[in-house]
C-alpha positions in Angstrom: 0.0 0.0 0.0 1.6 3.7 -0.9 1.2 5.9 2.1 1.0 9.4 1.7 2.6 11.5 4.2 1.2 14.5 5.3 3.7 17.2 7.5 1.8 20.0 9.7 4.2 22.9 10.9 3.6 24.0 14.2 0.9 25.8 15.5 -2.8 25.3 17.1 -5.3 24.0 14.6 -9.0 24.2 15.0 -10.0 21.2 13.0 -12.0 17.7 13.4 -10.2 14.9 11.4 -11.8 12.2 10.0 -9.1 9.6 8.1 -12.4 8.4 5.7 -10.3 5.1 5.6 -7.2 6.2 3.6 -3.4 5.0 4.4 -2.3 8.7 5.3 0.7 9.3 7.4 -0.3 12.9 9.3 2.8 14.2 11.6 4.0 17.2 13.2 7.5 18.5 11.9 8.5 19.8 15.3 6.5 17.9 17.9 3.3 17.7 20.4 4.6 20.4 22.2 3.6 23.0 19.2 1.7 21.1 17.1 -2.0 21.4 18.7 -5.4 20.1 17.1 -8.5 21.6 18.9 -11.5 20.4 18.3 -13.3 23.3 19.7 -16.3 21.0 21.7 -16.6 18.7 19.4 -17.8 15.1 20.3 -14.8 13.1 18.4 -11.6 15.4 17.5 -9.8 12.6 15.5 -11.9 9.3 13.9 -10.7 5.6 12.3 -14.3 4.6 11.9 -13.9 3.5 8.1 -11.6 0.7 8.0 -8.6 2.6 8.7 -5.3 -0.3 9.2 -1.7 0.1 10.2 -1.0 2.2 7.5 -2.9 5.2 9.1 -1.1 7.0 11.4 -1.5 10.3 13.4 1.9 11.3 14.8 3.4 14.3 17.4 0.1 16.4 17.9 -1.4 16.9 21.0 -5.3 16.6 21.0 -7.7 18.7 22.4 -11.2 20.0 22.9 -12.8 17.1 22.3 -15.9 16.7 24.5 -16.2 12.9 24.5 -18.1 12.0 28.5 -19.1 8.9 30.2 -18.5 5.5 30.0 -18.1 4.3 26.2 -15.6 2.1 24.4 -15.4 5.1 21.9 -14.0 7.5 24.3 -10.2 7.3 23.9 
């Protein structure tokens, strides 16, 4: 499988992100210290709900604003 490979520069980012099953490689160039994605009360900042495998990965970000509650084997 050919991966693309996504690179964010730092920053905050006030996104959702939903993989829609593709092999994408998404990473920070600089780290989860400056590389932020916000999803600004959302329910689910980041999904793999479409048959997303090993070839999918989300790398250096650190997530949040998310507003995932409760007890439910989605809420990771």
């Amino acid at each position: 499988v050919d991966t693309d490979e996504i690179v964010v520069a730092p920053g905050t980012y006030f996104e959702t992100i939903n993989f829609l099953g593709k092999a994408i490689w998404l990473r920070s160039s600089d780290g989860p210290e400056v590389t932020i994605i916000d999803g600004t009360g959302f329910f689910h900042v980041v999904q793999c709900v479409s048959g997303e495998g090993p070839d999918t990965v989300l790398d250096g970000f650190t997530i949040t604003g998310g507003s995932a509650h409760g007890s439910n084997p989605d809420n990771r």
